[in-house]
N, C-alpha and C positions, 0 to 999 in steps of 0.2 A: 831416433829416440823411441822407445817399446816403454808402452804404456800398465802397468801394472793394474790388475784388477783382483780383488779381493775375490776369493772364492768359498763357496761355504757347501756343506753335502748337501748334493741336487739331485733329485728322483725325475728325470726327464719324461716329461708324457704329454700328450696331447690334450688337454684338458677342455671341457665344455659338450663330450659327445654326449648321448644318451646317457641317464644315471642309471644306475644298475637298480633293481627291485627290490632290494633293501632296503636305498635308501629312501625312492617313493614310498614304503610303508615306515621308514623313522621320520619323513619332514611333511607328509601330506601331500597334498596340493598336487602341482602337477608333478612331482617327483621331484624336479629339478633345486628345490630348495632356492627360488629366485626373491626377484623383490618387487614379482603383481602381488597382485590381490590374492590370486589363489596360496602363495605362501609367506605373505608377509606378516600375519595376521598373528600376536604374539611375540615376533620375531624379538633379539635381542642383537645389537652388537654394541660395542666399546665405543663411549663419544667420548671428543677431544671437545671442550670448553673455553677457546680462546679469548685471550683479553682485548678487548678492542683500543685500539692508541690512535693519539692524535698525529705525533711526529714518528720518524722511522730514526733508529738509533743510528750515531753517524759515527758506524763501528767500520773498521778494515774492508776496502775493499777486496774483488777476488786475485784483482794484480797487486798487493800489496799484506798476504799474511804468508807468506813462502817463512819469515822470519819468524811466526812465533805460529799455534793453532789455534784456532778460535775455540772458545770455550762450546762443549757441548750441551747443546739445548734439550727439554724432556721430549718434545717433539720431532727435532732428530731423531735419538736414539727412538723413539716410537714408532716410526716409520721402516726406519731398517732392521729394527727388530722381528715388527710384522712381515716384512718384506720377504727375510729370510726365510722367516716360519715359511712363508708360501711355499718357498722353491722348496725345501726338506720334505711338502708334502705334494710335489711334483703338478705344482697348479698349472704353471706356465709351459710354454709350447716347445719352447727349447733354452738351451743352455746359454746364456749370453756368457756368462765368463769365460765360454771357450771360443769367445770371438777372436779373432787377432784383432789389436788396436797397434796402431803408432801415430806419431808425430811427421807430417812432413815436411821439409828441409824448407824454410823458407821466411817471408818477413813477418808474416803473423800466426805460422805455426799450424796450417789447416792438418785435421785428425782424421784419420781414413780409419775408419771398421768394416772391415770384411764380416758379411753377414749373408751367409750364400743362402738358407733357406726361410728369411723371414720375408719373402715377398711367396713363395709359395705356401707359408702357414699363416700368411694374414686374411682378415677378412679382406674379401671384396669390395671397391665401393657400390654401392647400390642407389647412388641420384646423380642426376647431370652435374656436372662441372661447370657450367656456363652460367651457372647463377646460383648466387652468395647467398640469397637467402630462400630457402626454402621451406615449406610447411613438413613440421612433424610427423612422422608416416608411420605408426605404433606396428603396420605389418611386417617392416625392415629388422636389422638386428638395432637393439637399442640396448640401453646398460639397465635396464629394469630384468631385463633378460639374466644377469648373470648371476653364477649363483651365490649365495651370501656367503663362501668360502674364498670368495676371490674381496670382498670385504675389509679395509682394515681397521677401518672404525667412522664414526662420523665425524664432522667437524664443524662447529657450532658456536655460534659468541657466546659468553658466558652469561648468565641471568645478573649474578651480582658480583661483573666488572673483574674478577678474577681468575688465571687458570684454573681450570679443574679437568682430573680426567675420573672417569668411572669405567670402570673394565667391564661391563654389562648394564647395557643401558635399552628401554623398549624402543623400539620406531616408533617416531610421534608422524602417524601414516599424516594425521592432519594439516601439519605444517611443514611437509615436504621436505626430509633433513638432507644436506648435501654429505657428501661422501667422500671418504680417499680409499679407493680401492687400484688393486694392481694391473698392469698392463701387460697381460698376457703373453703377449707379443714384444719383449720388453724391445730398447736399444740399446740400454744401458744398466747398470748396477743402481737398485732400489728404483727404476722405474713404475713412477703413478699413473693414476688418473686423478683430477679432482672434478668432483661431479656435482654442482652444484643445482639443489632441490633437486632431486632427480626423479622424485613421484611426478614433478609436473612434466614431465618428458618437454622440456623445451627443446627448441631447433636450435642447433650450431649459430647462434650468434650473440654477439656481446650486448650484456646491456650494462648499467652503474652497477646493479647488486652485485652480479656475478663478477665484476672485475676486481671489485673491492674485495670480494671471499679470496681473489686471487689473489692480491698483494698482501693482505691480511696472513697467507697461508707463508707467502715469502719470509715476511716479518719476522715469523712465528717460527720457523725452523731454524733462522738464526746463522743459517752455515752458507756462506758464500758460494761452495759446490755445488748448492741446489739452485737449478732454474725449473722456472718455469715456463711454456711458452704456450702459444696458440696457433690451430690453423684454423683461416676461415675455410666454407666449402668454396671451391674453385683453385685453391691454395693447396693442394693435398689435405683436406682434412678426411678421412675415409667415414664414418659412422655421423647421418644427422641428429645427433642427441648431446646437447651443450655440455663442453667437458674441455680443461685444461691438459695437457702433461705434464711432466719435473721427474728430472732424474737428477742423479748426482756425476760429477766431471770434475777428478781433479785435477783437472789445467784451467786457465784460461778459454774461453772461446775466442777464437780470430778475431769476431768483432767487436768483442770486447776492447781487443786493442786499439782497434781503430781510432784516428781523430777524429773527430768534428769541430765543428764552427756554431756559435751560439748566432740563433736567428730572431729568437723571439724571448720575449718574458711575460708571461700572461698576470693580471692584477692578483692573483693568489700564489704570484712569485714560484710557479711553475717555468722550468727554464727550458726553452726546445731547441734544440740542435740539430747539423744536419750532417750526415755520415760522411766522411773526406774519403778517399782514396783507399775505398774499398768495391766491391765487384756489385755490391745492391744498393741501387741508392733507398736510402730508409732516414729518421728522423728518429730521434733521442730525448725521452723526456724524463727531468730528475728535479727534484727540489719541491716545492710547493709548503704552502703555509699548515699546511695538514696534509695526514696522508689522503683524507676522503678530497680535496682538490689533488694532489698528482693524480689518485683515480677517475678522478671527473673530467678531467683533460685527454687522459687518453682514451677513456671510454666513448668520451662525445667523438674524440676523431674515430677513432673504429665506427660507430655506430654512425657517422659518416661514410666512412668507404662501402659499409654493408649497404647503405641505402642508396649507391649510387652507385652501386653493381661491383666494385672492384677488390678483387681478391686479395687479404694480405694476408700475413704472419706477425706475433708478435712475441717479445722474450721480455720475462722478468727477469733482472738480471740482480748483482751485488744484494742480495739481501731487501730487494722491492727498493732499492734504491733508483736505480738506473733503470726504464723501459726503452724498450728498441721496438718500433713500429716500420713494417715492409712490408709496401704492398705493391705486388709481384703478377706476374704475364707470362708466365710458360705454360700454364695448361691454353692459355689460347694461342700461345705461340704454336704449342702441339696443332691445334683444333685445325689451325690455319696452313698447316706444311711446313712453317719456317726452322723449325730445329733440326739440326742437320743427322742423319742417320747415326752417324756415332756417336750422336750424346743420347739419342734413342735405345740404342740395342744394351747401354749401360745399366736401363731401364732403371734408372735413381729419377723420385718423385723427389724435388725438393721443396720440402717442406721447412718450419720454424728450425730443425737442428740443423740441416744440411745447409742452411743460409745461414746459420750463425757460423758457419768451420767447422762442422759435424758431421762428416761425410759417410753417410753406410753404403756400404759398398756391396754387388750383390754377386760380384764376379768377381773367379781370381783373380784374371788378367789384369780387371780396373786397379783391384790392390795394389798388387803387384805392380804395376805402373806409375802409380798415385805420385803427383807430381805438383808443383805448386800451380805452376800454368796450368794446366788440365782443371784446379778446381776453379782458377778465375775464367777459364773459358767456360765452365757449366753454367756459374752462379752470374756469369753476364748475361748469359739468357734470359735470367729471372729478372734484371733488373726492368724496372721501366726508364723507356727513352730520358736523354736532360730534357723533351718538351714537355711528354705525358707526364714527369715526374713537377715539374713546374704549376701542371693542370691542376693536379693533387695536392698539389700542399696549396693552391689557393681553396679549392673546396675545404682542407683542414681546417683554416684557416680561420675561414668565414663559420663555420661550425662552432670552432672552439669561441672563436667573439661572438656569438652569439649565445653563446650558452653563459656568459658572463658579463659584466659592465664595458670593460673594454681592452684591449690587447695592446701591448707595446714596442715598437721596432726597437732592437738593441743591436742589431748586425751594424755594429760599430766602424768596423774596418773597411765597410763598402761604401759609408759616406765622404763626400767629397771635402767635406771641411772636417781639418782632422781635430778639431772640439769636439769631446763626447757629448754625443744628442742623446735625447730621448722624446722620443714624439709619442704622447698618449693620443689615441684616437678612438672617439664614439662610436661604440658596439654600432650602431646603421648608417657609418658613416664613409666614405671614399679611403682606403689603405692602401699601402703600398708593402711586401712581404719580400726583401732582397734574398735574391737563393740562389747562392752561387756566384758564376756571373752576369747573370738574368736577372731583370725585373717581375717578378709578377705581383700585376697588378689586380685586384680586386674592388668591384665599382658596384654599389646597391642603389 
């Protein structure tokens, strides 16, 4: 199955070199027309004013509107609008619509893109891999750097609770506005960035505000094609300067399809699940009594993993409905020798898309080969062992009960009396977390 990609007139050019002398004397500053100090100062671009909600709408998900199309959102259409304009004015580094894409044959459908020169026109990373978090480094490349053409507007909650957009709005330098600007180096069709506060130059890691702007932006676009995902550093994330992705896909992602098994239900009816018989093991969380609790749950577990070194990826999926949390072990399986030469010289970093069934591919042959085995032999790499993965979700665990009154075991089907239970247990009290066919136990 050949994947169709919309194509629109693209002026192909390497974008971000030296600006020409022109335009340092039409933008000031260092030439470059960026977003320091030296030229932000007056600057305008287009803010987007989103409404902030309590609940997420429990419209179609992405496996189930093949039957009718989802109504188009302003913010959709805003995005790929801009998107467009970009390529016409030849921002981006190369053509992705002249990727090949397809489908390969198999139970959950993995997608291979051949993309032979975007690992030679991306940036470099520039910090260790070995650790998740690290301090801000303003001499590295950072997105303050880039220039306000690569810009497509801000995005912002609204003052009084209502959309609004303004197609020329000043920088409020003061209050740090976060951003959706384009990714240069796309993978995909309307490929972003979302950049939130991005004066304050934060480091690659999650915290509650930024994760909320993230599901908040989900919400907001309204179209099941758009995800959004994350990598931490150690996970492929390449530039340390906090910033989500989202592009548009219209298939399913493989893990999308995937099952799971419900494990838990946290007191604000947050529901977590745990990935079945797929190549990563990862963990699943949807529901909650507000959207700002499904954000608090998986932000507290991320900013869990960040604090206790281990690398993961995350995807917003269906509309901020559905998150998928994976945290992943091949950059130190790399470090350590264990990956075997021929998934080496493939030279595919797997990151948030390539774990979701988004496989860029940088070689013919890989394409051309692209097989369903071959991508569960990659993305088993990534996974963490059933023990390490055991380790983690009780660190989750204790995280997420701690951040609230108290947790509840729902993993029904693993107890021995087959009466449905439900055992509430005191946030600092003795739990037990069934995962799998394992017990782990968690003892304070």
């Amino acid at each position: 199955m050949m994947l169709r990609i919309k194509r629109v007139p693209t002026v192909v050019s390497n974008y971000q070199k030296d600006e020409t002398e022109e335009t340092a004397r039409r933008s000031g500053g260092c030439g470059k027309n960026c977003l320091r100090s030296c030229c932000i100062t007056g600057a305008k671009l287009p803010l987007y004013a989103f409404k902030k909600l309590n609940k997420i709408d429990a419209e179609n998900d992405v496996l189930a509107i093949e039957e009718k199309e989802p109504p188009v959102a302003f913010l959709d259409s805003l995005i790929l609008g801009e998107w467009e304009d970009r390529m016409q004015r030849g921002l981006f580094r190369y053509d992705v619509t002249a990727c090949e894409t397809k489908v390969i044959p198999g139970e959950y459908g993995f997608i291979a893109q051949l993309n032979e020169g975007r690992h030679l026109k991306k940036r470099p990373t520039e910090f260790r891999v070995d650790k998740v978090l690290q301090p801000f480094d303003g001499n590295k490349f950072n997105f303050t750097k880039v220039g306000q053409e690569e810009v497509l507007f801000q995005f912002e909650a609204s003052e009084n609770g209502e959309v609004q957009f303004y197609p020329s709005a000043h920088i409020d330098v003061e209050n740090a506005p976060s951003v959706v600007a384009i990714n240069v180096s796309p993978i995909e069709y309307g490929h972003v960035l979302l950049i939130p506060r991005i004066l304050e130059c934060l480091p690659q890691r999650i915290d509650r505000e930024s994760f909320l702007l993230a599901l908040y932006m989900a919400v907001e676009v309204r179209n099941p094609y758009f995800r959004l995902g994350y990598n931490s550093l150690g996970a492929f994330a390449t530039i340390n300067h906090l910033h989500f992705q989202a592009y548009y896909l219209a298939v399913p992602f493989p893990i999308e399809k995937a099952p799971t098994k419900k494990i838990a239900t946290s007191n604000d009816e947050v529901i977590i699940s745990e990935l079945l018989n797929y190549p990563v093991r990862g963990l699943v969380f949807e529901g909650g009594d507000t959207l700002q609790d499904l954000s608090n749950t998986v932000s507290d577990a991320c900013i869990c993993l960040q604090e206790n070194n281990i690398p993961y990826n995350v995807l917003i999926s269906d509309c901020g409905k559905r998150i998928f949390l994976l945290p992943q072990c091949y950059a130190e399986k790399q470090a350590l020798g264990e990956v075997s030469q021929e998934l080496l010289d493939t030279q595919v970093n797997p990151a948030v898309w390539e774990i979701s069934g988004h496989m860029v591919l940088k070689r013919r042959k890989d394409y051309d080969e692209a097989s369903d085995e071959n991508a569960w032999r990659l993305l088993a790499e990534v996974s963490l062992s059933d023990e390490r993965f055991c380790e983690v979700k009780e660190l989750i665990f204790e995280a997420i009960a701690n951040g609230e009154d108290s947790i509840e075991n729902t993993a029904d089907t693993m107890l021995k009396d087959p009466i449905e239970e439900k055992n509430t247990i005191p946030k600092r009290s003795h739990r037990t977390m069934v995962a799998g066919t394992q017990e782990c136990v968690v003892q304070q």
